[in-house]
C-alpha positions as CSV (number, residue, x, y, z in Angstrom):
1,X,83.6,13.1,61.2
2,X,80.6,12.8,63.5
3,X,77.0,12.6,62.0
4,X,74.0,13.8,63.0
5,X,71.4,10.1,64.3
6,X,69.0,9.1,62.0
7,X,65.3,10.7,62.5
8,X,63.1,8.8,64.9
9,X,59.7,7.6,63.8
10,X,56.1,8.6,64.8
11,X,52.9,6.3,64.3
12,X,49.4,7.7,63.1
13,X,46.2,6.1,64.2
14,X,43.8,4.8,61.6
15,X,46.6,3.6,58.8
16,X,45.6,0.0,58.5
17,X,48.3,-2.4,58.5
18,X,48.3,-5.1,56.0
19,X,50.3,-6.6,53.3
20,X,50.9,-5.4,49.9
21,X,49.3,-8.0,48.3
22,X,46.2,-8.0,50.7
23,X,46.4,-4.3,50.6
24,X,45.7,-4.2,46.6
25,X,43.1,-6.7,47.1
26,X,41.4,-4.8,49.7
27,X,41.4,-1.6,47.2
28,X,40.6,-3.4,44.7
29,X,37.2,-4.6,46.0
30,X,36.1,-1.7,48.1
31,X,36.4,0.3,44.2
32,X,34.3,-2.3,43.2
33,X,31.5,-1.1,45.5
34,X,32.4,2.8,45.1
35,X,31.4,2.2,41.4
36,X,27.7,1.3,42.9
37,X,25.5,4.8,43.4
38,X,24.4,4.0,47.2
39,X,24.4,7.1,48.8
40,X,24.4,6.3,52.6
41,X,26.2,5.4,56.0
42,X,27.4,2.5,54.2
43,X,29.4,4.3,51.8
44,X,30.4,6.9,54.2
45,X,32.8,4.1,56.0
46,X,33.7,2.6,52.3
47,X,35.2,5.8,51.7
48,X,36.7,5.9,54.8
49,X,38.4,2.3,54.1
50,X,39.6,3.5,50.3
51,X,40.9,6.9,52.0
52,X,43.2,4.8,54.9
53,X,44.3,2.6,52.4
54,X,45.4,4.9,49.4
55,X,47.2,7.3,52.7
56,X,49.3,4.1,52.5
57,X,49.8,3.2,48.8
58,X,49.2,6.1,47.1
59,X,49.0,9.6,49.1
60,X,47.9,11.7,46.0
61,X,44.8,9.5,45.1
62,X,43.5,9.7,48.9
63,X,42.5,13.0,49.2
64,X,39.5,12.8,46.6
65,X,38.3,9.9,48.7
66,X,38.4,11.7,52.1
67,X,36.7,14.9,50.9
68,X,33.8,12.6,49.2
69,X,33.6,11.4,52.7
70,X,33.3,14.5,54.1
71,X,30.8,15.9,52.1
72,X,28.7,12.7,52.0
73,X,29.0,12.3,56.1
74,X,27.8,16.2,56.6
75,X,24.7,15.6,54.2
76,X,23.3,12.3,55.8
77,X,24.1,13.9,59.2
78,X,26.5,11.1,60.0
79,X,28.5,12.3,63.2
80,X,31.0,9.4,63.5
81,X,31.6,9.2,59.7
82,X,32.3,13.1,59.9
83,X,35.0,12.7,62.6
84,X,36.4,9.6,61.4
85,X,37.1,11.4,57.2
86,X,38.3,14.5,58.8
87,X,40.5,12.4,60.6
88,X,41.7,10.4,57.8
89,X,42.3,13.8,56.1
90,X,44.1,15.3,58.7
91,X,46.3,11.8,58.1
92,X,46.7,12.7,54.6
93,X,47.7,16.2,55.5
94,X,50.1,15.9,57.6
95,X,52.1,12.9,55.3
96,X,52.0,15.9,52.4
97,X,53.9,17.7,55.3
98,X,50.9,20.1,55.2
99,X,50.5,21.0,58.8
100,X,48.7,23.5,59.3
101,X,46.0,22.1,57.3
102,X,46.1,18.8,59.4
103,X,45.8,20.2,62.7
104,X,42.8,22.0,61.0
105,X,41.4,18.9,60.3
106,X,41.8,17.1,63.7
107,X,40.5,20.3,65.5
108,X,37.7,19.8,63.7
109,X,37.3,16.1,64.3
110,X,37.8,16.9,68.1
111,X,35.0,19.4,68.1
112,X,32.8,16.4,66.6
113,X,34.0,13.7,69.3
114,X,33.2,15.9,72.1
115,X,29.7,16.1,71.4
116,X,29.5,12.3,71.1
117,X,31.8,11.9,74.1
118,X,33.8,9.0,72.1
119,X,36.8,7.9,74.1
120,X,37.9,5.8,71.6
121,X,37.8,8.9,68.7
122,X,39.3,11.0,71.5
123,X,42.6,9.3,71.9
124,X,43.1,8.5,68.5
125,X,43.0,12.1,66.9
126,X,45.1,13.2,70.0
127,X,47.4,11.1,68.9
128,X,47.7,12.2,65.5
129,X,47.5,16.2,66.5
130,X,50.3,15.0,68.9
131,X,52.4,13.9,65.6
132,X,52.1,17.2,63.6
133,X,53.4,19.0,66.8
134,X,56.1,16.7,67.0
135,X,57.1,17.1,63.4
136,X,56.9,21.3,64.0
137,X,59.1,20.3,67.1
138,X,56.3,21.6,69.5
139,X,57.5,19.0,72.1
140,X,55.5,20.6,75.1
141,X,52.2,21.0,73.1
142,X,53.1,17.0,71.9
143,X,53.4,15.5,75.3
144,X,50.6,17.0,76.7
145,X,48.5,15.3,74.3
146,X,50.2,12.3,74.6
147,X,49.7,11.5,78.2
148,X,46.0,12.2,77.5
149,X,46.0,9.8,74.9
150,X,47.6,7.4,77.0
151,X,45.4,8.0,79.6
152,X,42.5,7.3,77.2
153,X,43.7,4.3,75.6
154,X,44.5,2.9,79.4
155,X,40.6,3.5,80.1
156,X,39.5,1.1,77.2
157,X,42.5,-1.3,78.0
158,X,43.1,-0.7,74.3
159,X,47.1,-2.3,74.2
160,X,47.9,-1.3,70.8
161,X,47.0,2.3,71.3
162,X,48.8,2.3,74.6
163,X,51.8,1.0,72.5
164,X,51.8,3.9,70.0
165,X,51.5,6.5,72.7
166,X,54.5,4.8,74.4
167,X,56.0,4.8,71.5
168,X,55.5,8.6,70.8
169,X,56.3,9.8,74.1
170,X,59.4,8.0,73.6
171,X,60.2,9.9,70.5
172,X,59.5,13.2,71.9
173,X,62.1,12.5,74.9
174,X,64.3,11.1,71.6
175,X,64.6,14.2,70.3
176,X,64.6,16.6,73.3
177,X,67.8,14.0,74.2
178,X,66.3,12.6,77.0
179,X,68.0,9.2,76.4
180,X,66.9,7.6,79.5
181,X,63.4,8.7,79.3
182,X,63.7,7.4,75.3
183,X,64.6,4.1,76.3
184,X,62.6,3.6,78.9
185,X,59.2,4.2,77.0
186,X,60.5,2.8,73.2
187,X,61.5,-0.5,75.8
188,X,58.0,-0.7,76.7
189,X,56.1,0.2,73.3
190,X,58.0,-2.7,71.2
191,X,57.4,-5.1,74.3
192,X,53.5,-4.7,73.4
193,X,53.9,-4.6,69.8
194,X,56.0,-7.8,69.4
195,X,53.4,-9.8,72.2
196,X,50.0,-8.1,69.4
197,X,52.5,-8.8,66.4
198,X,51.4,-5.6,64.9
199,X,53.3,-5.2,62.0
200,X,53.1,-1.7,61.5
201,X,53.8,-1.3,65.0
202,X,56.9,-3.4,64.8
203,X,57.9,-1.0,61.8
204,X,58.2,2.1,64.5
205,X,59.5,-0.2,67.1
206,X,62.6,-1.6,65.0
207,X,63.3,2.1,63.2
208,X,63.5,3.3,67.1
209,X,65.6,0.3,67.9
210,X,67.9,0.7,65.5
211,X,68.5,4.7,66.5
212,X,69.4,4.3,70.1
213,X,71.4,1.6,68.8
214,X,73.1,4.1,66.5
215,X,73.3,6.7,69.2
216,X,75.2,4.1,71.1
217,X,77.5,3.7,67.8
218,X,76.4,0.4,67.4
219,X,76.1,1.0,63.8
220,X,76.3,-2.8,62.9
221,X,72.9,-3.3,65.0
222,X,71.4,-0.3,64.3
223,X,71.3,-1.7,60.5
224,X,70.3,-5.1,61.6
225,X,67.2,-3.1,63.4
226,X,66.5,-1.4,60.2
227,X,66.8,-4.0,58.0
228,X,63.7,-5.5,60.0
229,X,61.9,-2.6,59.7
230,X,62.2,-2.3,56.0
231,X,61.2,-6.1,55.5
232,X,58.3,-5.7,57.1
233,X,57.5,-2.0,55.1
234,X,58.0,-4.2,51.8
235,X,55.9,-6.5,53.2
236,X,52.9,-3.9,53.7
237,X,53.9,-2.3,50.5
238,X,54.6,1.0,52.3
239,X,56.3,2.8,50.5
240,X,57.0,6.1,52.8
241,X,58.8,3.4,55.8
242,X,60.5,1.3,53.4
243,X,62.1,5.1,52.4
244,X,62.7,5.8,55.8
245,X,64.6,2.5,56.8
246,X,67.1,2.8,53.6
247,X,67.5,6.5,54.5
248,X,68.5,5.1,58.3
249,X,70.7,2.2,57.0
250,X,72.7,4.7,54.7
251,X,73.1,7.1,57.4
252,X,74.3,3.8,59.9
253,X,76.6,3.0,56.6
254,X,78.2,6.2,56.6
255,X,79.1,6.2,60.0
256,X,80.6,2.0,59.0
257,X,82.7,3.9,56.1
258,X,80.7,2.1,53.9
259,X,80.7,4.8,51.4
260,X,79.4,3.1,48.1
261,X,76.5,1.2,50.3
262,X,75.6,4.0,51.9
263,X,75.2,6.0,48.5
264,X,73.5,3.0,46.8
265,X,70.7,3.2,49.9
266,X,69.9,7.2,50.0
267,X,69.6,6.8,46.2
268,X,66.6,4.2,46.7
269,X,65.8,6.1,49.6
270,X,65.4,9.4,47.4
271,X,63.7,7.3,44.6
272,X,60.8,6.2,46.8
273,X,60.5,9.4,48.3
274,X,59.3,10.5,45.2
275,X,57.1,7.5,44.8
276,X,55.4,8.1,47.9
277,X,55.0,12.0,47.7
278,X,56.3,12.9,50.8
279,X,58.2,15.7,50.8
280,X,59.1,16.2,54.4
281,X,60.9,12.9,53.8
282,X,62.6,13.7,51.0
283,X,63.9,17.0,52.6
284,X,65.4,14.3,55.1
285,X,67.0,11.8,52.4
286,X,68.7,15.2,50.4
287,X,69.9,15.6,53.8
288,X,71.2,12.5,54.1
289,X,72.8,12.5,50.9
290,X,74.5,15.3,51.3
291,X,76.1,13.8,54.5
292,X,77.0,10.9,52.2
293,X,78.3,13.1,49.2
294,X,80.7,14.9,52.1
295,X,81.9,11.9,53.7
296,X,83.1,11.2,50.3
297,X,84.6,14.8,50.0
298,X,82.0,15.4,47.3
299,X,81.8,18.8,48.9
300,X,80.3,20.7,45.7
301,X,77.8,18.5,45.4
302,X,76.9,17.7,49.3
303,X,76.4,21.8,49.7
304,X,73.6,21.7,46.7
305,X,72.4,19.1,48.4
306,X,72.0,20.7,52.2
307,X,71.0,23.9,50.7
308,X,68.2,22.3,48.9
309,X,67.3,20.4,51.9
310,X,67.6,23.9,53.5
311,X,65.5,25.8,51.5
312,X,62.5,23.2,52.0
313,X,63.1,22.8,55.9
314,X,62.4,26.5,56.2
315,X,59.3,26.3,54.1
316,X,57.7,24.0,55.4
317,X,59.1,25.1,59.0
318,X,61.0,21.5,59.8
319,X,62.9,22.7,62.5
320,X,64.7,19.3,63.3
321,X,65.7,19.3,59.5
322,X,66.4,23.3,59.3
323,X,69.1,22.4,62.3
324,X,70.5,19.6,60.8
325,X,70.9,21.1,57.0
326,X,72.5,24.0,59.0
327,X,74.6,22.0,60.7
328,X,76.3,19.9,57.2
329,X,76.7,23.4,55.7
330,X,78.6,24.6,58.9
331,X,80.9,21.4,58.5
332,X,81.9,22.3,54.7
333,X,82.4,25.8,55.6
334,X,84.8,25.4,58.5
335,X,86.4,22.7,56.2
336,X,87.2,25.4,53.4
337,X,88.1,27.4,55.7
338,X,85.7,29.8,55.3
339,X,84.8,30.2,59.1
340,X,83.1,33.3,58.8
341,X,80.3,31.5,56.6
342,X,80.7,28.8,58.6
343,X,80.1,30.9,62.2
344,X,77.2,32.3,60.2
345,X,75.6,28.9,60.3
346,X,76.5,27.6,63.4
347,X,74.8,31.0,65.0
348,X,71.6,30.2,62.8
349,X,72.2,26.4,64.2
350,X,72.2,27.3,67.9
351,X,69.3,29.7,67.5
352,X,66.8,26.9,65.8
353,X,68.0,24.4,68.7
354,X,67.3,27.0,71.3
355,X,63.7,26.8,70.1
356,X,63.5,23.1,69.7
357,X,65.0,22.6,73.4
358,X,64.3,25.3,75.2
359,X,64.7,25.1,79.3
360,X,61.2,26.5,79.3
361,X,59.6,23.4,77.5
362,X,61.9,20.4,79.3
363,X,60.4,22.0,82.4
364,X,56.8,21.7,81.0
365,X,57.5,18.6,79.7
366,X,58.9,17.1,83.3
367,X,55.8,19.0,84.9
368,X,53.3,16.9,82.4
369,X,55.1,13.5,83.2
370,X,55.0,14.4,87.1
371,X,51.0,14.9,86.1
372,X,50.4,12.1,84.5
373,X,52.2,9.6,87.2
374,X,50.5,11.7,90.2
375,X,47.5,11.0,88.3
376,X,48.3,7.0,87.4
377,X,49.1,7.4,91.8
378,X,45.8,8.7,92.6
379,X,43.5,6.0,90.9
380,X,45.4,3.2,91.9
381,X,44.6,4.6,95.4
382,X,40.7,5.2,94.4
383,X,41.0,1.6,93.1
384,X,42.6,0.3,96.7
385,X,40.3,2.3,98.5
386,X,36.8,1.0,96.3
387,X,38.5,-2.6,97.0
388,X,38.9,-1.9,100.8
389,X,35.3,-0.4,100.9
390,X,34.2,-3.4,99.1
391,X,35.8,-5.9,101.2
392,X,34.3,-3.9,104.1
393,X,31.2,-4.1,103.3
394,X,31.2,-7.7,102.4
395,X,32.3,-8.0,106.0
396,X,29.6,-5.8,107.0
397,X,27.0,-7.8,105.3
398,X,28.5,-11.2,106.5
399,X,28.1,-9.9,110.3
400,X,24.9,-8.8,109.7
401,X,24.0,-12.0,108.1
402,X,25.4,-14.2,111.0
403,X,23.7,-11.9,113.7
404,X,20.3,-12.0,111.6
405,X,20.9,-16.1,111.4
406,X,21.4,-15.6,115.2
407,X,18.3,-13.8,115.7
408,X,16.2,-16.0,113.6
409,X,17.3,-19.1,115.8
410,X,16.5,-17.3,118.9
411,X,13.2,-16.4,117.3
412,X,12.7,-19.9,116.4
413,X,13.8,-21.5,119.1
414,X,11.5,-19.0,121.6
415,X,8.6,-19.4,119.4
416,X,9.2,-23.6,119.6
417,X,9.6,-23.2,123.6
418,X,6.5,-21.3,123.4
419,X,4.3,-24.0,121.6
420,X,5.9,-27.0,123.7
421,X,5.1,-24.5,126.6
422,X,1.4,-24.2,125.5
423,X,1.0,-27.6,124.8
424,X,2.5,-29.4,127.8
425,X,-0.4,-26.5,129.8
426,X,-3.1,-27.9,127.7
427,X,-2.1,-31.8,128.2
428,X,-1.9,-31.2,132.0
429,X,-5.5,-29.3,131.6
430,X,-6.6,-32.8,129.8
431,X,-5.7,-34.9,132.2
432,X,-7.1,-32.5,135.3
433,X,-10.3,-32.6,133.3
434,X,-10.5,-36.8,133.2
435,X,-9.3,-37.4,136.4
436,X,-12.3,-35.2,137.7
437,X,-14.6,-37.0,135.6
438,X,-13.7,-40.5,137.3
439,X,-16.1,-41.5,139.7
């Protein structure tokens, strides 16, 4: 029985990336300075700081944070601090799988970073706006955003930023099945994360790893890649990718026959899905159970499973997720033979992967790559052009320097033939003058 690959990854900007330990620490002391009544810039960026952190350790406590921030940063008139919170919201908002609300946020950010014309704030919340369209499978709106970001984070030389957007517009050629395209751009995105030893980083970059690798039914490495992934999650005490690699390796397990591993792994998977309040990911992992419970020909139990999955893919307008609950209930269908229910899935199928993949959007998508490298063309030649105007007019000023040094020796040298001139004149009037004087 073929499976549907495990989920690829995305990054958000502005999640710090620490270790558990160092993490609760970190918490721990910037509440130590909440509880002080300081009401200015300062506390604008502490809430910041407590907001990032808690959007890793604990979603539901971050929100009170960011909207302090918010509030705070409009009052003192703070421009940065107010792009920066609604940013951190929008983080929060799109982790609770509330997207709408997110993009509201980083709209608003946006608006805010083109007034201070902040390059830096620019790629970063186009980068995160580029996630929520990925996750609502909006693959054209996603790349376009993407390449800006890129472009962006090429202009400050900013590596780790030019790794997430590589890794990103790897995921969006992922799951439009542009394998080629996928490899190509994960390839480069881990190359820069290993050589910065991001950790975070190397979290997206192993998760993606491991999915080509179980796309090339190399299920055996594909878990190996996981199993780095969710080392380094446990290591950063992130709960939501330590979910999201279990969720992976049961899925590789499955695909091994390794039935009673596989179950074992969704089960944690599920467990700290509910630890980390992420319900888009736990839409995923009932998935994913369900495809465990009918490998096992637990088909009772695998349908409650995909419908619930179902139910909350449509409600929160998952497409990827819709399509692939669709898909598991199509399977148990056509295998009790009930293939009119089962036709009625597959048609429901094949109608929320004609919006996902459209011809329409792999054309846009092609004409926004084609873009961005006619672009990446252009100022290399600006840049060879500025060089060979530059060497140009170093020549330029080197001839003009040699014929000046030229012209000063003439000058010198006439001026010199001029003074011996009027000296050797005067020397023979001398001696005129004494020999007339001899009597």
């Amino acid at each position: 029985m073929k499976f549907k690959i495990s989920v690829l990854l995305i990054c958000c900007l502005g999640i710090y990336s620490i270790q558990a330990q160092e993490l609760q620490k970190n918490i721990d002391s910037l509440l130590a300075q909440y509880a002080k009544p300081k009401q200015d810039t300062t506390r604008v960026r502490l809430l910041e700081k407590l907001s990032s952190h808690y959007n890793v350790a604990a979603l539901d406590s971050a929100k009170a944070f960011a909207v302090e921030g918010v509030a705070l940063a409009e009052k003192l008139k703070d421009v940065s601090g107010r792009w920066r919170l609604r940013n951190v919201l929008g983080t929060y908002y799109e982790r609770k799988a509330e997207y709408d609300s997110a993009l509201a946020q980083y709209n608003d950010a946006l608006k805010i970073i083109d007034s201070l014309n902040s390059t830096r704030g620019y790629a970063i919340v186009l980068n995160n706006k580029a996630t929520v369209f990925i996750r609502q499978a909006k693959y054209q709106e996603a790349l376009e955003l993407l390449f800006r970001a890129l472009e962006a984070e090429q202009d400050l030389e900013n590596r780790e930023g030019i790794a997430q957007a590589y890794n990103n517009i790897g995921v969006v050629y992922y799951y439009t099945q542009n394998f080629d395209k996928t490899t190509e751009y994960l390839t480069k995105a881990l190359e820069i994360q290993e050589e910065l030893g991001k950790l975070d980083g190397l979290i997206l970059g192993y998760n993606n790893v491991g999915a080509i690798r179980d796309y090339q039914q190399k299920y055996k490495e594909a878990i190996g890649s996981y199993q780095k992934a969710l080392a380094i999650s446990e290591q950063l005490g992130d709960v939501k990718q330590e979910a999201i690699a279990w969720s992976n390796i049961a899925l590789a397990q499955v695909k091994l026959g390794q039935l009673n591993l596989a179950e074992s792994s969704i089960t944690k998977a599920l467990e700290l899905r509910d630890k980390a309040s992420d319900p888009q990911g736990k839409v995923q992992s009932q998935i994913t159970f369900g495809r465990v419970l009918q490998a096992q020909e637990r088909n009772a139990l695998a349908k409650s499973y995909f419908e619930m999955g179902l139910k909350a893919a449509q409600e929160n307008e998952l497409l990827l997720l819709e399509r692939e609950a669709l898909t598991g209930l199509a399977e148990l269908a056509a295998a009790n033979r009930n293939y009119q229910e089962a036709n009625t899935y597959l048609s429901q199928v094949i109608v929320v992967k004609d919006s996902i993949t459209n011809k329409e959007n792999a054309q846009a998508m092609a004409e926004m790559e084609a873009k961005y490298q006619t672009q990446q063309k252009e100022n290399q030649i600006l840049a060879q052009r500025a060089e060979l105007a530059e060497a140009e007019l170093i020549n330029r000023r080197r001839t003009a320097l040699f014929v000046g040094s030229l012209g000063l020796a003439f000058l010198f040298g006439l001026i010199g033939f001029l003074v011996y001139k009027q000296q050797r004149l005067k020397n023979q009037q001398l001696q005129k003058e004494a020999e007339s004087e001899q009597p």
